[in-house]
C-alpha positions as CSV (number, residue, x, y, z in Angstrom):
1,X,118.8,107.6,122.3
2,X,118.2,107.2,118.6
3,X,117.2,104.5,116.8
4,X,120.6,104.3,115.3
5,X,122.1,104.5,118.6
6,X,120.1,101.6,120.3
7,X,120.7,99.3,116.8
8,X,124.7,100.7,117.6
9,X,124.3,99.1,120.8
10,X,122.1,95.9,120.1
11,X,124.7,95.0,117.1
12,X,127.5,95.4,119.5
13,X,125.9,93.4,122.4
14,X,125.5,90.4,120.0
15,X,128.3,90.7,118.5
16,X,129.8,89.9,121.9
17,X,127.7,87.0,122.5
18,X,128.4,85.7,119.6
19,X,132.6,85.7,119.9
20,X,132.0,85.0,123.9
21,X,129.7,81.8,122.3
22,X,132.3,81.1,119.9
23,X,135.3,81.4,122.7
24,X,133.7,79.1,125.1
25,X,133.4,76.4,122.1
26,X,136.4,76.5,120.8
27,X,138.3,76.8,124.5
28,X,139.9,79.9,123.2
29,X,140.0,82.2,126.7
30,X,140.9,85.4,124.9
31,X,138.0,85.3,123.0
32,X,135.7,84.6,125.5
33,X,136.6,87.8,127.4
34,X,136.2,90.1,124.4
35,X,133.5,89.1,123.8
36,X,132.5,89.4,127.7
37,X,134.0,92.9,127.2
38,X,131.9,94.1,124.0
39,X,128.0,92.6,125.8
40,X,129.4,94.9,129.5
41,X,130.2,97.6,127.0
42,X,127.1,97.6,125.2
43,X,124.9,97.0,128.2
44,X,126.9,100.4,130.0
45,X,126.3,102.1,126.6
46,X,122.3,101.5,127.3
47,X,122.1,102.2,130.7
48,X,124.1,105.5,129.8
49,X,121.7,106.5,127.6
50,X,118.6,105.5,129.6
51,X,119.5,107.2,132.3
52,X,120.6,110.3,130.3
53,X,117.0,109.9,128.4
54,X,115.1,109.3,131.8
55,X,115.9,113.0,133.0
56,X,114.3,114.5,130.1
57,X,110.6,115.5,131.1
58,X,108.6,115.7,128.1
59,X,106.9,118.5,127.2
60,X,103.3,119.6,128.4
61,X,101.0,120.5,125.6
């Protein structure tokens, strides 16, 4: 995972918090479940990538 792919991720992940935050305070359900949606998103988006990373041996010098 680039460094660009994990600051993709990190923005994204906030960014949910942040309108899940913003749902729950303002009792607006909708918003609440994006914003649920874009932090489970992100979060898969890492683990993918992780995982995908964690397979790769590095190489023996």
């Amino acid at each position: 995972m680039s460094i660009f792919e994990k600051a993709k991720a990190k923005a994204e992940e906030l960014l949910g918090r942040a309108e899940e935050l913003y749902g729950e305070s303002h009792g607006d359900a909708a918003a609440t479940v994006a914003g649920e949606a874009h932090v489970l998103e992100a979060e898969a988006e890492e683990e993918r990538e992780r995982r995908s990373g964690g397979d790769e041996a590095p190489a023996a010098s």
